[in-house]
N, C-alpha and C positions, 0 to 999 in steps of 0.2 A: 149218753152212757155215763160221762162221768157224774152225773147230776145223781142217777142212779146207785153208784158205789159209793158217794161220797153221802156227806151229810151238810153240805151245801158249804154257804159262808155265814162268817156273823155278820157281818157288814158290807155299805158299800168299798170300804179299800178291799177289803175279799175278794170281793165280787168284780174290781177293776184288774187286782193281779190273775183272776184266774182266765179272765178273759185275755187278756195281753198275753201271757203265759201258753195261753192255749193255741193261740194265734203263733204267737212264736215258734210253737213245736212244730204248727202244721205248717208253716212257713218253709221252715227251713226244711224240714224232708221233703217235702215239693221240690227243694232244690236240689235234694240228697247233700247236704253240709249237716255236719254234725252240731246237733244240737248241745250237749255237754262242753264240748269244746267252744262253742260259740259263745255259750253263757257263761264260761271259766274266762274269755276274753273280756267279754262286756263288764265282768264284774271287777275283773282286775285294771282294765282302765278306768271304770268309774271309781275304783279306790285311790288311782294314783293320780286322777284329775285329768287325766284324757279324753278325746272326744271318743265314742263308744263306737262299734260298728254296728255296719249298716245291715240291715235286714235285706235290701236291693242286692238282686244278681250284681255282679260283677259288670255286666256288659250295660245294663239299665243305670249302673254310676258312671260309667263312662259318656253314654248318652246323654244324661244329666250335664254334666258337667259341660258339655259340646257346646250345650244349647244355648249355656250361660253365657 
């Protein structure tokens, strides 16, 4: 669909954000988190040199971390 309404990308970085991007939106509604606000976070730790969040549920960073 988007490929459709769009007029693609100029390039390969284009073509890496929309994929990341795209993943990201269907990501997160998967998990019903708001996408706007997740990415108002991501972008404001990346600006103040923070590590960024995670894309992982909540329970699956818990898990992670268990295991280590």
């Amino acid at each position: 669909m988007y490929r459709k309404t769009s007029f693609g990308t100029q390039g390969p970085e284009g073509s890496r954000f929309v994929e990341r991007i795209l993943t990201t939106v269907t990501t997160l509604k998967l998990q019903r988190r708001g996408v706007l606000d997740f990415l108002t976070h991501t972008l404001q730790a990346h600006r103040r040199g923070l590590s960024t969040p995670s894309l992982l549920p909540a329970q699956a960073s818990v898990q992670l971390s268990n295991a280590a």
